[in-house]
Backbone as a chain_set.jsonl record, in Angstrom:
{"seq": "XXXXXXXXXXXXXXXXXXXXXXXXXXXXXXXXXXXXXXXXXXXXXXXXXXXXXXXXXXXXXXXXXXXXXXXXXXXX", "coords": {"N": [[9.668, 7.596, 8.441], [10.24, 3.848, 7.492], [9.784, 0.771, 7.423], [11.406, -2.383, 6.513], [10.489, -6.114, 5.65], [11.439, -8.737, 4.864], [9.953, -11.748, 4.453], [8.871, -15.558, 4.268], [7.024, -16.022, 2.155], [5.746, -12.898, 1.516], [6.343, -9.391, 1.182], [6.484, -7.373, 4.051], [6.06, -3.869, 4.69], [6.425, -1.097, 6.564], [5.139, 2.073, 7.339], [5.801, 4.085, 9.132], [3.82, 6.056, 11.599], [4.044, 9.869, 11.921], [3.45, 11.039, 13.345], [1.808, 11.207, 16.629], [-0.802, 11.18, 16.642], [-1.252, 9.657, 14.183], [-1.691, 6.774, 12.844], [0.395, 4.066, 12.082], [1.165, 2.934, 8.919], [0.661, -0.602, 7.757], [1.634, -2.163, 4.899], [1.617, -5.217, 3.151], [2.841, -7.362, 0.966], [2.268, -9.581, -2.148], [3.292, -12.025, -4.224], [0.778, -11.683, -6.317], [-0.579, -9.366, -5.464], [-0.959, -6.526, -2.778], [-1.95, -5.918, 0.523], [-3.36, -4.111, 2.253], [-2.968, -2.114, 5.689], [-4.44, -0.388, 8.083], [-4.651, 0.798, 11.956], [-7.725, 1.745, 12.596], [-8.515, 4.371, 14.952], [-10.798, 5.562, 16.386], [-12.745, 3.069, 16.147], [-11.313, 1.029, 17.092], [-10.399, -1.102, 15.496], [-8.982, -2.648, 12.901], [-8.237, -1.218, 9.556], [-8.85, -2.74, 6.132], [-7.161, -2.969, 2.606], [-7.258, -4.23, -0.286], [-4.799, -4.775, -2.947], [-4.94, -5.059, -6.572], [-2.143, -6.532, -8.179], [-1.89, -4.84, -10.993], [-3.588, -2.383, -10.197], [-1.686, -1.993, -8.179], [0.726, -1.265, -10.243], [-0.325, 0.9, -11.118], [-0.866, 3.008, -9.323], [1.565, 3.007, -8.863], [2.234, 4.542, -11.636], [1.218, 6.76, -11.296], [2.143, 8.238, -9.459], [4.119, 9.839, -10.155], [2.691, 11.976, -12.511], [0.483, 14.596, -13.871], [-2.389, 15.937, -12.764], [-5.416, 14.305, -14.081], [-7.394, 12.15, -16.002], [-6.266, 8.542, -16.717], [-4.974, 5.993, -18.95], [-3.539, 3.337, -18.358], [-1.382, 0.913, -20.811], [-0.846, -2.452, -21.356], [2.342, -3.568, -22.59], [3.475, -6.295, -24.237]], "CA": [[10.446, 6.404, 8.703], [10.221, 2.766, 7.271], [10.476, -0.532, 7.818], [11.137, -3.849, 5.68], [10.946, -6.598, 6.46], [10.911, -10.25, 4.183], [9.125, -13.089, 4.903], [8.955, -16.309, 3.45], [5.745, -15.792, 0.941], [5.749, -11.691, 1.288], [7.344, -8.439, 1.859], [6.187, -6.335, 4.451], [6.638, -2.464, 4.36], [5.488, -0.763, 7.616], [5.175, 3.411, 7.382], [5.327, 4.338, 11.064], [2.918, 7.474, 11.531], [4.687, 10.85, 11.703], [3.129, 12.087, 14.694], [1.217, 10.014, 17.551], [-2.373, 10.973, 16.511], [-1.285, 8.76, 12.927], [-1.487, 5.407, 12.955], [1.213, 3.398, 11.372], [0.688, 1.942, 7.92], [1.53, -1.651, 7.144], [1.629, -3.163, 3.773], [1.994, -6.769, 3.069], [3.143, -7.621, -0.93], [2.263, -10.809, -2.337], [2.924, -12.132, -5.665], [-0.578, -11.226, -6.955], [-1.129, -7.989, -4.955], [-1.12, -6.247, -1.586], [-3.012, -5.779, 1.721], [-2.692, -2.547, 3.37], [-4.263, -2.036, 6.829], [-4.339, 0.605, 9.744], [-5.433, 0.856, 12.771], [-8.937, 2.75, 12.79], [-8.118, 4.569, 16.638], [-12.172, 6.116, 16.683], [-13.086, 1.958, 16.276], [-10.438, 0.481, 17.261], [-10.127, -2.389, 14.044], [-7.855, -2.458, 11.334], [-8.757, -1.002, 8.338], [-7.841, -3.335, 5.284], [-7.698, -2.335, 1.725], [-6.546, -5.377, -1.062], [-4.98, -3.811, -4.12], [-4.072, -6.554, -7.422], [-0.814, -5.668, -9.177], [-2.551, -4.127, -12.074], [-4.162, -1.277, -9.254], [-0.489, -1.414, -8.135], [1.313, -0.918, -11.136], [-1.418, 2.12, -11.719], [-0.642, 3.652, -8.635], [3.131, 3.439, -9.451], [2.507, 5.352, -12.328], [0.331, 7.921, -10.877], [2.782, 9.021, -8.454], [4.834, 10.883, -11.38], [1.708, 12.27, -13.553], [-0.293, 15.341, -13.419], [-4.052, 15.697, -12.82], [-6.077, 13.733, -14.989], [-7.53, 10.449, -16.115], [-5.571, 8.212, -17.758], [-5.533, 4.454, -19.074], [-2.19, 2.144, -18.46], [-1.385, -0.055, -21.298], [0.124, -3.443, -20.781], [3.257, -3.881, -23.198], [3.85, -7.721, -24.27]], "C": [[9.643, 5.192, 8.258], [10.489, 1.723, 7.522], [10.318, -1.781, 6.601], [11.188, -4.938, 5.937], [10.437, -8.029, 5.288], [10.857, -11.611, 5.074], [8.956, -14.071, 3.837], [7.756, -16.473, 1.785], [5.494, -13.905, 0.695], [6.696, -11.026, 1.825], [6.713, -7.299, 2.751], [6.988, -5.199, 4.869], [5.56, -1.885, 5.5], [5.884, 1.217, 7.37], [4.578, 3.808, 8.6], [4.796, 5.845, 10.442], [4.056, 8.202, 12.153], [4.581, 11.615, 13.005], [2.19, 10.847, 15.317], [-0.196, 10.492, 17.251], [-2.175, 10.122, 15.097], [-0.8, 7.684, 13.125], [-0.309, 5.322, 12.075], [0.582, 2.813, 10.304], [1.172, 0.459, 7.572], [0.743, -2.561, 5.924], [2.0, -4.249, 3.204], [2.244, -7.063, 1.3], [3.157, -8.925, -1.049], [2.837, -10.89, -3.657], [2.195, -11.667, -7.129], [-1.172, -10.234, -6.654], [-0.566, -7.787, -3.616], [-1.998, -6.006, -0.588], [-2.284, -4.555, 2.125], [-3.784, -2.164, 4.252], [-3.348, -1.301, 7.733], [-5.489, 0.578, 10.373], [-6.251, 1.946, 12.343], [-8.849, 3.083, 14.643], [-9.892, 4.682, 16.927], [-12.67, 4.2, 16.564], [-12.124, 0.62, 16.89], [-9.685, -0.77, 16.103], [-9.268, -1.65, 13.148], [-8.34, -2.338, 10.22], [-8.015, -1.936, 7.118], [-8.471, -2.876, 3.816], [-6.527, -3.655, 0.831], [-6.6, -4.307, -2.481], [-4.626, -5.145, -4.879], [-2.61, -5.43, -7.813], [-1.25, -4.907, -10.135], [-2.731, -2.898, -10.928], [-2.639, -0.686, -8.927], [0.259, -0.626, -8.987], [0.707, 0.687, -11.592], [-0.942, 3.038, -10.59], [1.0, 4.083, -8.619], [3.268, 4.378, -10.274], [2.092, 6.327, -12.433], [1.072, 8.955, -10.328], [3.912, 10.533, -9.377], [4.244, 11.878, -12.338], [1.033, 13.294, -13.307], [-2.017, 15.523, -13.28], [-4.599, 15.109, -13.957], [-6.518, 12.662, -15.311], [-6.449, 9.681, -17.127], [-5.714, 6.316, -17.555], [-3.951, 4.01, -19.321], [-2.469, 1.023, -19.72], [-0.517, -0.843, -21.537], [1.142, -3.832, -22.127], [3.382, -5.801, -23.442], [5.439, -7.886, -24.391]], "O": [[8.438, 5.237, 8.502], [11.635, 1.558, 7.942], [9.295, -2.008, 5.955], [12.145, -5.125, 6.689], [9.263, -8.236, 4.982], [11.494, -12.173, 5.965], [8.888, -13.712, 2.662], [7.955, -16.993, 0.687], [5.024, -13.614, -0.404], [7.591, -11.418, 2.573], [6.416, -6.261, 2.159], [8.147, -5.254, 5.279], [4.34, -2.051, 5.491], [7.077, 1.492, 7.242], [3.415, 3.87, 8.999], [5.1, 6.493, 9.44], [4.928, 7.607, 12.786], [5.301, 12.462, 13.532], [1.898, 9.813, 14.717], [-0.927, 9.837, 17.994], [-3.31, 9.791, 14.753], [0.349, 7.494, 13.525], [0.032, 6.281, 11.384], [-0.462, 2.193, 10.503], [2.27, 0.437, 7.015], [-0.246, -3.294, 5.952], [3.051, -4.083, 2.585], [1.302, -6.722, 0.585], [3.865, -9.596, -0.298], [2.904, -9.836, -4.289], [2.579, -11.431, -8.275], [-2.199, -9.92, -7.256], [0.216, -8.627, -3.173], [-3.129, -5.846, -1.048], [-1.113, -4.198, 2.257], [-4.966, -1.946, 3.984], [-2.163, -1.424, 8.046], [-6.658, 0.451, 10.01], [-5.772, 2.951, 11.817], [-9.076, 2.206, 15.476], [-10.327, 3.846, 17.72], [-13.329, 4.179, 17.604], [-12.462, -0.557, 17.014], [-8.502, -1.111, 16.109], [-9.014, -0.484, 12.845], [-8.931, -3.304, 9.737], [-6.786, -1.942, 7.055], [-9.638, -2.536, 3.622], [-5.378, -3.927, 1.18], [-7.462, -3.568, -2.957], [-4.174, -6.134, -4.302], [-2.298, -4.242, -7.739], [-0.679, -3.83, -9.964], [-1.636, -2.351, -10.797], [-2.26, 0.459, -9.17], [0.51, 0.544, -8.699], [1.327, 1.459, -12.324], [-0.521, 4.09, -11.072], [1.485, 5.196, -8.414], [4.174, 5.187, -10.077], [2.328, 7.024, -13.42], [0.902, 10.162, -10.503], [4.197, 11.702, -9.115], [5.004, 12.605, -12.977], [0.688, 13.173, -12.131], [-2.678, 14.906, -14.115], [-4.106, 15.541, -14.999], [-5.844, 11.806, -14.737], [-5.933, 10.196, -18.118], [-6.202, 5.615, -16.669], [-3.301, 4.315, -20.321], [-3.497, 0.346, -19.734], [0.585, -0.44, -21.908], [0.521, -4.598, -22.864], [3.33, -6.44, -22.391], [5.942, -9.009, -24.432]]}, "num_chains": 1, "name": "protein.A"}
């Protein structure tokens, strides 16, 4: 399950955990990238992880691809 939710400068996207030992994920989308942070339960803090769009866009195209390295190149 998901949630969306827009806001005046971003879009946050929350991925509730599946089971109660998994935190919830929430991802914030800016313009220029995202933030994505979960709770750490063993510390209690929020883990945060900043991706740019480029990282994004890479991970978009990962999700379809089979093992291997590979290099995105940007179209004009």
């Amino acid at each position: 399950m998901f949630t969306i939710e827009h806001e005046f400068d971003a879009t946050v996207v929350t991925l509730v955990g599946d089971t109660a030992a998994t935190e919830d994920v929430t991802i914030t989308i800016f313009d220029d990238g995202a933030r994505v942070e979960q709770l750490d339960p063993r510390t209690g803090k929020v883990q945060v992880l900043m991706l740019t769009t480029s990282q994004l866009r890479d991970l978009h195209a990962a999700l379809d691809l089979p093992e291997g390295s590979y290099a995105r190149v940007e179209k004009d």
